[in-house]
PyMOL Python script that loads the backbone (N, CA, C, O; Angstrom):
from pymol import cmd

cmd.read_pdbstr("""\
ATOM      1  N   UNK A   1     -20.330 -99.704 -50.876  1.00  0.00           N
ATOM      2  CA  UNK A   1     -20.161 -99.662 -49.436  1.00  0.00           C
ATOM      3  C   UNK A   1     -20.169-101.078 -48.878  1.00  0.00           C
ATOM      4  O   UNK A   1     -21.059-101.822 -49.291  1.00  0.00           O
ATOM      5  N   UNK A   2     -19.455-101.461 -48.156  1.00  0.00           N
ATOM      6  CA  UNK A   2     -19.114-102.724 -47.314  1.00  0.00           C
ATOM      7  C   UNK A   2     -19.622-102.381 -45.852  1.00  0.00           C
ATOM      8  O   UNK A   2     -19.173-101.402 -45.256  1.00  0.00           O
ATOM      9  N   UNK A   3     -20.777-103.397 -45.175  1.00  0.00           N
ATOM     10  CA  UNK A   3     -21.259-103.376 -44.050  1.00  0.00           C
ATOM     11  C   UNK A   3     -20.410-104.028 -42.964  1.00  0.00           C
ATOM     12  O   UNK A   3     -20.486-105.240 -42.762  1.00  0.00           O
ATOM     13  N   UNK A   4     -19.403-103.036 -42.091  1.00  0.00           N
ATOM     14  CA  UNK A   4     -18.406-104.262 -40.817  1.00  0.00           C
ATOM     15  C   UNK A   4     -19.352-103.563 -39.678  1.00  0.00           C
ATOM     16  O   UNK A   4     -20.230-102.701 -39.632  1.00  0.00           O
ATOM     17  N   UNK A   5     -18.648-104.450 -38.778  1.00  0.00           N
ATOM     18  CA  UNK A   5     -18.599-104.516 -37.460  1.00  0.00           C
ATOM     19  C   UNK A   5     -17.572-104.121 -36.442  1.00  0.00           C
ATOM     20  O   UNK A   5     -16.659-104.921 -36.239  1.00  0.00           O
ATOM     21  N   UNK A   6     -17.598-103.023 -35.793  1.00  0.00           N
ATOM     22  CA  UNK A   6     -16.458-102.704 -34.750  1.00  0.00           C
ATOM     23  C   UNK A   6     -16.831-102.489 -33.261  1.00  0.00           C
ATOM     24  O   UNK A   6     -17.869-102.070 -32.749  1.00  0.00           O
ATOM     25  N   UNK A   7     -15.822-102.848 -32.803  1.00  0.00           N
ATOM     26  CA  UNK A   7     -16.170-102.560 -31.564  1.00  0.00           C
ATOM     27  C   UNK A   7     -15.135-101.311 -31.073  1.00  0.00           C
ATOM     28  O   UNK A   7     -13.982-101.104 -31.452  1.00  0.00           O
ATOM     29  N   UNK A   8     -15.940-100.558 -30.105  1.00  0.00           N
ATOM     30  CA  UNK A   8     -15.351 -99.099 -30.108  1.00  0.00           C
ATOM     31  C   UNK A   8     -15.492 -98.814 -27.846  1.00  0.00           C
ATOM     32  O   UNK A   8     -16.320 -99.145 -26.998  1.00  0.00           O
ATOM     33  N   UNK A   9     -14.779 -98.410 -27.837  1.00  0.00           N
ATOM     34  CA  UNK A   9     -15.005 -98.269 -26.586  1.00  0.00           C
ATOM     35  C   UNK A   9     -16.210 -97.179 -25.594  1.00  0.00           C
ATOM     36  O   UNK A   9     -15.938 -95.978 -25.569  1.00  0.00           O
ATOM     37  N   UNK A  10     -16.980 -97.472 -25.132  1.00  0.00           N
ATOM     38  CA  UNK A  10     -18.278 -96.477 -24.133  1.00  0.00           C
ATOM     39  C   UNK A  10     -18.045 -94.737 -24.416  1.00  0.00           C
ATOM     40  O   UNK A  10     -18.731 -93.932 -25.046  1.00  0.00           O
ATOM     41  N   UNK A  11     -17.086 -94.620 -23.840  1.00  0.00           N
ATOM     42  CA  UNK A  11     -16.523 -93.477 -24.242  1.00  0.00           C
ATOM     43  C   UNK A  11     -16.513 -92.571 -25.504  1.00  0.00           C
ATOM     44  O   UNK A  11     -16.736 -91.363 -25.429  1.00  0.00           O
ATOM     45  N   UNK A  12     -16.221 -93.272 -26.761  1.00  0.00           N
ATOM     46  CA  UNK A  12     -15.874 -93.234 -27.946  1.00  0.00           C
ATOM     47  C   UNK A  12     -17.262 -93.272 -28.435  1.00  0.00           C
ATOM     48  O   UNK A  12     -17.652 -92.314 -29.102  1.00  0.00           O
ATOM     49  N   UNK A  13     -18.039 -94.228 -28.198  1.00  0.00           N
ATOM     50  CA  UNK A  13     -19.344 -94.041 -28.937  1.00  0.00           C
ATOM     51  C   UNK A  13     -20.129 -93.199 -28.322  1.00  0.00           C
ATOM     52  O   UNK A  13     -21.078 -92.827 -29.013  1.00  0.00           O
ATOM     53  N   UNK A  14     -20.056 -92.666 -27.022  1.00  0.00           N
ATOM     54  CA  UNK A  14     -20.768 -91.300 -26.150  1.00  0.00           C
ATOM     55  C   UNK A  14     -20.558 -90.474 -27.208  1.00  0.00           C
ATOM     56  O   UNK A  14     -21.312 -89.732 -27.837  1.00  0.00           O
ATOM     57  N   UNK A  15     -18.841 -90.856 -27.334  1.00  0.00           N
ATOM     58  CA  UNK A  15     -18.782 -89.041 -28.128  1.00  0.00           C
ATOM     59  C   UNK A  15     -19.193 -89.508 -29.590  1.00  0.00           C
ATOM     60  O   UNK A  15     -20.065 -88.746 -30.008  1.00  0.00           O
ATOM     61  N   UNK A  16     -18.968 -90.194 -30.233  1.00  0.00           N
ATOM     62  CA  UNK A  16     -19.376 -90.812 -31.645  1.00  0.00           C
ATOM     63  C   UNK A  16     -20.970 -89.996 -32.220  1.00  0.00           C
ATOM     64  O   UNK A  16     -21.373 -89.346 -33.185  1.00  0.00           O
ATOM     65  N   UNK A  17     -21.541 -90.610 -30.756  1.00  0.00           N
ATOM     66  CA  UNK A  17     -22.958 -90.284 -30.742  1.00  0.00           C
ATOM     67  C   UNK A  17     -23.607 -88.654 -30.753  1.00  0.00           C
ATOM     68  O   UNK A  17     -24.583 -88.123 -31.283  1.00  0.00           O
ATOM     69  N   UNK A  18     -22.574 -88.232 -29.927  1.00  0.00           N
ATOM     70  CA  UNK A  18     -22.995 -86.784 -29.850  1.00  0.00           C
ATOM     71  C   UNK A  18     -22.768 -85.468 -30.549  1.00  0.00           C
ATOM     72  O   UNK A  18     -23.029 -84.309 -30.227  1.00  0.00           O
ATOM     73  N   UNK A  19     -21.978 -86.226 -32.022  1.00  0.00           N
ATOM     74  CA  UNK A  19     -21.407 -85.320 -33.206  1.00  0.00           C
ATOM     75  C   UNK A  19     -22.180 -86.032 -34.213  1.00  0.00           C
ATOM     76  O   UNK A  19     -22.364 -85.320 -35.201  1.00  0.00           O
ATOM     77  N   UNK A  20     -22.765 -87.346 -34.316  1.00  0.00           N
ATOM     78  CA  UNK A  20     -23.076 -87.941 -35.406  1.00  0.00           C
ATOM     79  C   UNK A  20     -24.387 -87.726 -36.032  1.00  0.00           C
ATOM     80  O   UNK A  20     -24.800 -88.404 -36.972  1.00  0.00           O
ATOM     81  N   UNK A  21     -25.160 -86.564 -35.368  1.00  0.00           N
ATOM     82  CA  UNK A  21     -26.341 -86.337 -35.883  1.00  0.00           C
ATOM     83  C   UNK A  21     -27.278 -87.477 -36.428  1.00  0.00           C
ATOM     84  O   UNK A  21     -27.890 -87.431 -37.495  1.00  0.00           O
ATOM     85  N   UNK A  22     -27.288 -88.493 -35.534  1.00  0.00           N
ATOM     86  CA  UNK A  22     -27.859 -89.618 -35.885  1.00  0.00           C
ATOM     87  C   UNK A  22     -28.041 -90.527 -36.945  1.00  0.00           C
ATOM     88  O   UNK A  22     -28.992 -91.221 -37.305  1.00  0.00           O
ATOM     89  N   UNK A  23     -26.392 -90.276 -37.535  1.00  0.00           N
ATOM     90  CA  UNK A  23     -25.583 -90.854 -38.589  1.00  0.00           C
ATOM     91  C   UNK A  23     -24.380 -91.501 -38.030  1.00  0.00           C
ATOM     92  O   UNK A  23     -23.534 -90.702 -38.431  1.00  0.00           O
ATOM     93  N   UNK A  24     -23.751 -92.363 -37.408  1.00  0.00           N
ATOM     94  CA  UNK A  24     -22.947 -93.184 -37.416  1.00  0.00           C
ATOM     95  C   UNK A  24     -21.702 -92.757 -38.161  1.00  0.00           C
ATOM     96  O   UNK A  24     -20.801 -91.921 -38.095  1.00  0.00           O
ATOM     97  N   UNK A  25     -22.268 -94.112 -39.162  1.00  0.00           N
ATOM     98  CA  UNK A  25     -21.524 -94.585 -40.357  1.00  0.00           C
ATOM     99  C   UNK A  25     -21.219 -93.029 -41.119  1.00  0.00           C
ATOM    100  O   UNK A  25     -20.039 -92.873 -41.434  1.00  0.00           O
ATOM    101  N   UNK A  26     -21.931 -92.152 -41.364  1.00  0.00           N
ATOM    102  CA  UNK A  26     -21.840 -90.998 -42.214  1.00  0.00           C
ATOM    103  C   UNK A  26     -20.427 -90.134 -41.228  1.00  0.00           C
ATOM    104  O   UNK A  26     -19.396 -89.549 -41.560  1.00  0.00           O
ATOM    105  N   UNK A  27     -20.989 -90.414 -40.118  1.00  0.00           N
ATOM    106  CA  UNK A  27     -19.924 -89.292 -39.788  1.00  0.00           C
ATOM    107  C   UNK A  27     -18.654 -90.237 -39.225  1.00  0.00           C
ATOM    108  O   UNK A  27     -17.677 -89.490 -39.182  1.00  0.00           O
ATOM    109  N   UNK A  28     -18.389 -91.196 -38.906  1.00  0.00           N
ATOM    110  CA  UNK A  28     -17.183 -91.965 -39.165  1.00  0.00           C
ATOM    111  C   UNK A  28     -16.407 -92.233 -40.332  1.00  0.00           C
ATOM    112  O   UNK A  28     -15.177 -92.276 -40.301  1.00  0.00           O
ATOM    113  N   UNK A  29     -17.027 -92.398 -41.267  1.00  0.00           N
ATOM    114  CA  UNK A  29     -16.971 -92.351 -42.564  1.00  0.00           C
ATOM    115  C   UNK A  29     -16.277 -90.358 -43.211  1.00  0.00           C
ATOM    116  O   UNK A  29     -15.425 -90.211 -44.087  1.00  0.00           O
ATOM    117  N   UNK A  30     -16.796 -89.483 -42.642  1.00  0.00           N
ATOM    118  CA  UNK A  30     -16.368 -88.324 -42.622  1.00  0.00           C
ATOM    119  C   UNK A  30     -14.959 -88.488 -41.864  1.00  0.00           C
ATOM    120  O   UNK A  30     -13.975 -88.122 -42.506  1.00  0.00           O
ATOM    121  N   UNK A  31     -14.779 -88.926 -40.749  1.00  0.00           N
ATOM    122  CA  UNK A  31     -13.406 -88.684 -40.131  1.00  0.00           C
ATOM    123  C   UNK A  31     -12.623 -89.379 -40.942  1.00  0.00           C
ATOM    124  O   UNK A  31     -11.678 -88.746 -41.413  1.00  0.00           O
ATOM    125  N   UNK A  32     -12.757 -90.779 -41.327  1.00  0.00           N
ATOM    126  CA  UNK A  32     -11.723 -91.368 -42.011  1.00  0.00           C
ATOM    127  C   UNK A  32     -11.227 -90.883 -42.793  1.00  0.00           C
ATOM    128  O   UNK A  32     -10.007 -90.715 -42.801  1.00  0.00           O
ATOM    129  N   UNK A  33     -12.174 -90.424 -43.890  1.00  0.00           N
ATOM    130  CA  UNK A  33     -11.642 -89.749 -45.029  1.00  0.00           C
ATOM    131  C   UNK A  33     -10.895 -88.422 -45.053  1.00  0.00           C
ATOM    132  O   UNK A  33     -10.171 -88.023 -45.965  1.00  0.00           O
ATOM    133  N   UNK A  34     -11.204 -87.753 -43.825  1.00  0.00           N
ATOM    134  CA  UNK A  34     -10.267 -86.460 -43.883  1.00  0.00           C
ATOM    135  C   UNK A  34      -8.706 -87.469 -43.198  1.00  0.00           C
ATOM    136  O   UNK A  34      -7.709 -87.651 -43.896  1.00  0.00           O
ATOM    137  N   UNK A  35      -8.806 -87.855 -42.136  1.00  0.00           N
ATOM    138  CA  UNK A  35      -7.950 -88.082 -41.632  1.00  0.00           C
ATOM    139  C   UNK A  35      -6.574 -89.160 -42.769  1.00  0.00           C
ATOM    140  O   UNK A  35      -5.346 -89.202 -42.692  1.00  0.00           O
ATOM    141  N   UNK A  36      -7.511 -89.833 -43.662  1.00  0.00           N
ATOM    142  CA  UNK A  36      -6.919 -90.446 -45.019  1.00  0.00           C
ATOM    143  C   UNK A  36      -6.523 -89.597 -45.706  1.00  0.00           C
ATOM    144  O   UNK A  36      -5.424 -89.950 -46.135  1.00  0.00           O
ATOM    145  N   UNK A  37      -6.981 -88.000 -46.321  1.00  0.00           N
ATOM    146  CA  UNK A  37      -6.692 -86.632 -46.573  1.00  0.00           C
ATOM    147  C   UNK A  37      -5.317 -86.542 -46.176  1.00  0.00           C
ATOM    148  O   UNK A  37      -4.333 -86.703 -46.898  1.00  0.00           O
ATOM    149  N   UNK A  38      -5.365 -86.159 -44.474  1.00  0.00           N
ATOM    150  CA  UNK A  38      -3.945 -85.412 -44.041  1.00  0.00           C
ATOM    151  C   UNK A  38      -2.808 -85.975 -43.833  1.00  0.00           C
ATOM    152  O   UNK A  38      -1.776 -85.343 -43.607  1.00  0.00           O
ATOM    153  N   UNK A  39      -2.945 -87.982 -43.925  1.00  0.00           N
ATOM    154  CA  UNK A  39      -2.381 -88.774 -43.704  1.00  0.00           C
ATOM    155  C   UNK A  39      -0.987 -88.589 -45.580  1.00  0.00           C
ATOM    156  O   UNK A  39       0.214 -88.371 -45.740  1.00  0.00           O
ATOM    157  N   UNK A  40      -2.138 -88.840 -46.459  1.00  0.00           N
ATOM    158  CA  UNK A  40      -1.895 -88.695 -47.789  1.00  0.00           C
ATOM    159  C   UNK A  40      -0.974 -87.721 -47.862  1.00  0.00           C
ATOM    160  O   UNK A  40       0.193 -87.865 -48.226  1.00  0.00           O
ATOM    161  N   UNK A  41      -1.682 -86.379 -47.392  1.00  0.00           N
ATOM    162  CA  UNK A  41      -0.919 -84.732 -47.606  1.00  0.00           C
ATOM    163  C   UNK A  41       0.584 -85.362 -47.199  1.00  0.00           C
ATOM    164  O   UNK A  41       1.446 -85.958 -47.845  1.00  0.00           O
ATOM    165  N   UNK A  42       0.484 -85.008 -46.055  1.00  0.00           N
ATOM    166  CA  UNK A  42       2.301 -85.827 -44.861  1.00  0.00           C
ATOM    167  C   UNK A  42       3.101 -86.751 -45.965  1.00  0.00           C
ATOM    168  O   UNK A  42       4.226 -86.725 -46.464  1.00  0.00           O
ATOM    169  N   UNK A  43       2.110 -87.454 -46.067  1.00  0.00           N
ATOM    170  CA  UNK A  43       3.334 -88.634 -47.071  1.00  0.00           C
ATOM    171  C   UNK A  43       3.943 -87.784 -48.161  1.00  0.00           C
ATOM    172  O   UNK A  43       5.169 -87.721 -48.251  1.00  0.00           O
ATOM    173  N   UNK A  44       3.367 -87.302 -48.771  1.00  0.00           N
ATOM    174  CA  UNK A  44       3.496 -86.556 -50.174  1.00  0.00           C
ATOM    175  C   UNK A  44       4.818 -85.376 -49.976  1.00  0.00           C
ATOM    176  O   UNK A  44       6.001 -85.314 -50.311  1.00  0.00           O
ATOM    177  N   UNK A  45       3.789 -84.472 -49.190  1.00  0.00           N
ATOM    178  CA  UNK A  45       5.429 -83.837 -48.361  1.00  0.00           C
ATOM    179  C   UNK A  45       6.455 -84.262 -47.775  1.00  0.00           C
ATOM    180  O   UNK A  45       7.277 -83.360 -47.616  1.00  0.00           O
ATOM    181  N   UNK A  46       6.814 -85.372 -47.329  1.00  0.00           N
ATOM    182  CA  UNK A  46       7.792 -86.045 -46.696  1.00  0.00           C
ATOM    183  C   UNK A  46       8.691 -86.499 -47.664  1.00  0.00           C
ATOM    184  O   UNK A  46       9.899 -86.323 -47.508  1.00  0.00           O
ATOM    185  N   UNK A  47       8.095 -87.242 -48.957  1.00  0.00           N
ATOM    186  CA  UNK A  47       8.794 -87.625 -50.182  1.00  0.00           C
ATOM    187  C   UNK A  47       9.154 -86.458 -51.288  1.00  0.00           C
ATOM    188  O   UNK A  47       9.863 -86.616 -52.282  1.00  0.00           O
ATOM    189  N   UNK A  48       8.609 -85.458 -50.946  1.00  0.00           N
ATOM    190  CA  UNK A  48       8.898 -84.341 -51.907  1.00  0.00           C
ATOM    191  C   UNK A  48      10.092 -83.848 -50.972  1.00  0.00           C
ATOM    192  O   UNK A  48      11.208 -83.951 -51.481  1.00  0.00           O
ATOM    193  N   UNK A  49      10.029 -83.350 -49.732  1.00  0.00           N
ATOM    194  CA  UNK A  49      11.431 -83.291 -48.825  1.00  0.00           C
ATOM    195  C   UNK A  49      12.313 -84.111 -49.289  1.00  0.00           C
ATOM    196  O   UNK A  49      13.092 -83.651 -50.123  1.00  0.00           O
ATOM    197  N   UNK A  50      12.411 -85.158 -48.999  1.00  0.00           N
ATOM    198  CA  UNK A  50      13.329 -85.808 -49.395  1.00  0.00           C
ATOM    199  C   UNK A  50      13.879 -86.170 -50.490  1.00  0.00           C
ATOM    200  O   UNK A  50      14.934 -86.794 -50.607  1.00  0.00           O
ATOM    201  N   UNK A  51      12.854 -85.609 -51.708  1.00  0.00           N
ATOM    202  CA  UNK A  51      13.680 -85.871 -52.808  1.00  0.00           C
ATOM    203  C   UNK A  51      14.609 -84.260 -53.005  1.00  0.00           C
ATOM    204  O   UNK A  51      15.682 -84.119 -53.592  1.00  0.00           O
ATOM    205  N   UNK A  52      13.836 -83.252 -52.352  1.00  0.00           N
ATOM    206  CA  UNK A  52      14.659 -82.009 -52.555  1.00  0.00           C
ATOM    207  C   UNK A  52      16.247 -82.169 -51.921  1.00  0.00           C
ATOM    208  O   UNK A  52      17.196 -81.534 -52.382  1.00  0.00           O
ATOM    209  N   UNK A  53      16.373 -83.260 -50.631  1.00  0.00           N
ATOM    210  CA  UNK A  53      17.774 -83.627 -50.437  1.00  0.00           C
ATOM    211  C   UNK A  53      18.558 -84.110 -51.010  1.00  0.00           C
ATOM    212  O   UNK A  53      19.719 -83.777 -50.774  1.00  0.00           O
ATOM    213  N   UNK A  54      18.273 -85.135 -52.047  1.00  0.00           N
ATOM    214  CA  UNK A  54      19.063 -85.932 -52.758  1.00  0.00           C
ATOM    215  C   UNK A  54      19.758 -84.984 -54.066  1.00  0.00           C
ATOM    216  O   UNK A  54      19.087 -84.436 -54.941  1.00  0.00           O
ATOM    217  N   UNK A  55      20.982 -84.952 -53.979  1.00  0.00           N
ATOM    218  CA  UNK A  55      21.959 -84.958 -55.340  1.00  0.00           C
ATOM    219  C   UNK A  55      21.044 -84.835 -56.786  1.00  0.00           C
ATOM    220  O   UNK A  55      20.577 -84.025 -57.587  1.00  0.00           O
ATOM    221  N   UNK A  56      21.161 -86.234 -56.485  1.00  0.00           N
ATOM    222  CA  UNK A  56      20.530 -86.579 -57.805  1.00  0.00           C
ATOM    223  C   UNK A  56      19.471 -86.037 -58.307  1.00  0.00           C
ATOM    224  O   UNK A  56      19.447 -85.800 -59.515  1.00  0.00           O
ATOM    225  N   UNK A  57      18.496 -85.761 -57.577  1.00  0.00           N
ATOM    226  CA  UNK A  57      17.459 -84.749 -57.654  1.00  0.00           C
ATOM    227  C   UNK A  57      17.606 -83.526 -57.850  1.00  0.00           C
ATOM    228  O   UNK A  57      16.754 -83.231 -58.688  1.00  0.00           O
ATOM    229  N   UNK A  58      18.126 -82.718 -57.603  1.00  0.00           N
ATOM    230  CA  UNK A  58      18.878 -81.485 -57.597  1.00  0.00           C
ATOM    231  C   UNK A  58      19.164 -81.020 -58.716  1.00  0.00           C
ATOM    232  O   UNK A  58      18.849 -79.957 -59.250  1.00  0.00           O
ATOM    233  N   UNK A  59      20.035 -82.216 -59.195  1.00  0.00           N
ATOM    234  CA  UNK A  59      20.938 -81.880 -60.481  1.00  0.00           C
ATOM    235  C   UNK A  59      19.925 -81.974 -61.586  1.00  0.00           C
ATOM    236  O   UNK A  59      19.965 -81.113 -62.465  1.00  0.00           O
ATOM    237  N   UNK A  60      18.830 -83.125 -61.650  1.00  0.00           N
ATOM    238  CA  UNK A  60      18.085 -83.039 -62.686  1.00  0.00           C
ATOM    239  C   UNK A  60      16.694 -82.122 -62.686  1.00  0.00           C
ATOM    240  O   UNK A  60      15.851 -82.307 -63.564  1.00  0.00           O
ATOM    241  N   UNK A  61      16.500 -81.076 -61.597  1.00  0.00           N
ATOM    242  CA  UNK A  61      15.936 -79.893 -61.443  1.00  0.00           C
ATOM    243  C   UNK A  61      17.114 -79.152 -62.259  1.00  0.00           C
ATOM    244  O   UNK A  61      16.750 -78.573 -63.283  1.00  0.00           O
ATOM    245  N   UNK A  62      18.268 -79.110 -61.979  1.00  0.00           N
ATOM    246  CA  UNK A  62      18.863 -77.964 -62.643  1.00  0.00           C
ATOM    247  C   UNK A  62      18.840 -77.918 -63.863  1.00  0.00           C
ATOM    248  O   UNK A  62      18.914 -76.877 -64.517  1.00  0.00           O
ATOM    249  N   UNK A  63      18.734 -79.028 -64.308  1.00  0.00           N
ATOM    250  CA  UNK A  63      18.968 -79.594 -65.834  1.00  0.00           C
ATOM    251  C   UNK A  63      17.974 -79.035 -66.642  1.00  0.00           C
ATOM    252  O   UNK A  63      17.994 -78.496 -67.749  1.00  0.00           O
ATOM    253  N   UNK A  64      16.771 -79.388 -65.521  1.00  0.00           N
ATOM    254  CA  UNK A  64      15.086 -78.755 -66.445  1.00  0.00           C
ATOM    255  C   UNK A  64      14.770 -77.522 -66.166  1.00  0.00           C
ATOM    256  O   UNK A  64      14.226 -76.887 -67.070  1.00  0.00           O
ATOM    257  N   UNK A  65      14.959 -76.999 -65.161  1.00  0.00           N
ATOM    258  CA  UNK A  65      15.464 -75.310 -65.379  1.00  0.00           C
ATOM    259  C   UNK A  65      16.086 -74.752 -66.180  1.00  0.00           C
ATOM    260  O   UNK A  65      15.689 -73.614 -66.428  1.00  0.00           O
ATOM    261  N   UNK A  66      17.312 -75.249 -66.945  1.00  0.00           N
ATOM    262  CA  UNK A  66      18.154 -74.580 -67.885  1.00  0.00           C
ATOM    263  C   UNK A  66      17.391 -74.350 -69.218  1.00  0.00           C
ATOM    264  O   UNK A  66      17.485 -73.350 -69.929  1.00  0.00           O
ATOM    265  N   UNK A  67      16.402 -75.758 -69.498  1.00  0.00           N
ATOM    266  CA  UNK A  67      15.403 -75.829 -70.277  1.00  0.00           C
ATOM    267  C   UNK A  67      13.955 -75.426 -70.382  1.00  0.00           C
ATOM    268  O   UNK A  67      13.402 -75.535 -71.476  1.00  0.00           O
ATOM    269  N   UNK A  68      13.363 -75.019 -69.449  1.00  0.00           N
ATOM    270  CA  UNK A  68      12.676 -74.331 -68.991  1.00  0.00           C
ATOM    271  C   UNK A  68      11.570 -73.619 -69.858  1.00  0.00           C
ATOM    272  O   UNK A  68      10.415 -73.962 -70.110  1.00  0.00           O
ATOM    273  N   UNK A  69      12.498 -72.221 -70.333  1.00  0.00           N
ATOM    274  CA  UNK A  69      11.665 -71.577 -71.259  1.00  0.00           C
ATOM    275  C   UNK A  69      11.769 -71.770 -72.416  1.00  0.00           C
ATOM    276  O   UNK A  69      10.933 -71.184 -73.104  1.00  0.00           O
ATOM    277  N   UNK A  70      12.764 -72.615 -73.126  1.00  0.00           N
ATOM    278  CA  UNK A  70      13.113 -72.675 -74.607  1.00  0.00           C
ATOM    279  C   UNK A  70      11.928 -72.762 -75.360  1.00  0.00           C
ATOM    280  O   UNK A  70      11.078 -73.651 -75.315  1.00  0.00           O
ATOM    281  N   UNK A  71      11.964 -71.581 -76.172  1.00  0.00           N
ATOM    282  CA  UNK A  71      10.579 -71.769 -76.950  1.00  0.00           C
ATOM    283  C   UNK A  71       9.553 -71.607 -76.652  1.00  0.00           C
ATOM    284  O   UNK A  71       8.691 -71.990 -77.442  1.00  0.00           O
ATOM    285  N   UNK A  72       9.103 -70.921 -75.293  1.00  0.00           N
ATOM    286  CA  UNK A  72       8.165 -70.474 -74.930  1.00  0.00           C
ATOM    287  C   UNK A  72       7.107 -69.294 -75.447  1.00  0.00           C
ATOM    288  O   UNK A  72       5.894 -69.100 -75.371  1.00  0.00           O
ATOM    289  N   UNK A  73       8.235 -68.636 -76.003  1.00  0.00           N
ATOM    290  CA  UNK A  73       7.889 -66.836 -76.397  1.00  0.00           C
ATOM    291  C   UNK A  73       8.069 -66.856 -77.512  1.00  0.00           C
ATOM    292  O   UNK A  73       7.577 -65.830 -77.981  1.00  0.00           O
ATOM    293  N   UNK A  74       8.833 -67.892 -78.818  1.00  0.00           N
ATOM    294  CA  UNK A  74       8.748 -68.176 -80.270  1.00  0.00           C
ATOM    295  C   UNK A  74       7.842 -67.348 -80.620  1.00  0.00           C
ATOM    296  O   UNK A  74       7.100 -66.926 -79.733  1.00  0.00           O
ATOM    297  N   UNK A  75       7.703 -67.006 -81.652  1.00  0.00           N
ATOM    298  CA  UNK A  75       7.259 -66.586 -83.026  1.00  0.00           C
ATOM    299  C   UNK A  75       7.658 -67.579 -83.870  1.00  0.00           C
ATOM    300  O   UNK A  75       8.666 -68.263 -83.694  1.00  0.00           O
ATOM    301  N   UNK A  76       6.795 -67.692 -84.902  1.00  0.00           N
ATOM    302  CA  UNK A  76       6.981 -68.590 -86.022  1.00  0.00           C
ATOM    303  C   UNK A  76       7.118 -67.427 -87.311  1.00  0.00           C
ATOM    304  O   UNK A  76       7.290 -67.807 -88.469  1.00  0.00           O
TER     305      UNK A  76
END
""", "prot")
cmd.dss("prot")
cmd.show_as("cartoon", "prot")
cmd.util.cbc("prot")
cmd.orient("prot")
């Protein structure tokens, strides 16, 4: 853990204060990390969208679909 310093506006630390169960850092530390969570999620989906647009992508889904089950259900 790294000890900073912020400055936050009256407002913000009213409310800071009145969810933080007299933890601060714990519960700022809680928002970031979800909000780093849903930030992460978005990106992830945004690049998985977009690779479902591309051609090129497409085609080499089709490719590994065709291949798929080969050999799955074998007997030896």
């Amino acid at each position: 853990m790294l000890k900073v310093t912020i400055t936050l506006e009256e407002d913000i630390l009213r409310f800071v204060d009145q969810y933080a169960e007299g933890n601060r850092s714990a519960y700022i530390n809680t928002l970031l990390a979800e909000h780093r969570r849903r930030t992460l999620a978005a990106e992830m989906i945004a690049a998985l969208k977009q690779d479902t647009e591309e051609p090129e992508y497409q085609a080499e889904v089709a490719a590994w679909d065709s291949v798929v089950g080969d050999g799955i259900n074998a007997r030896e």
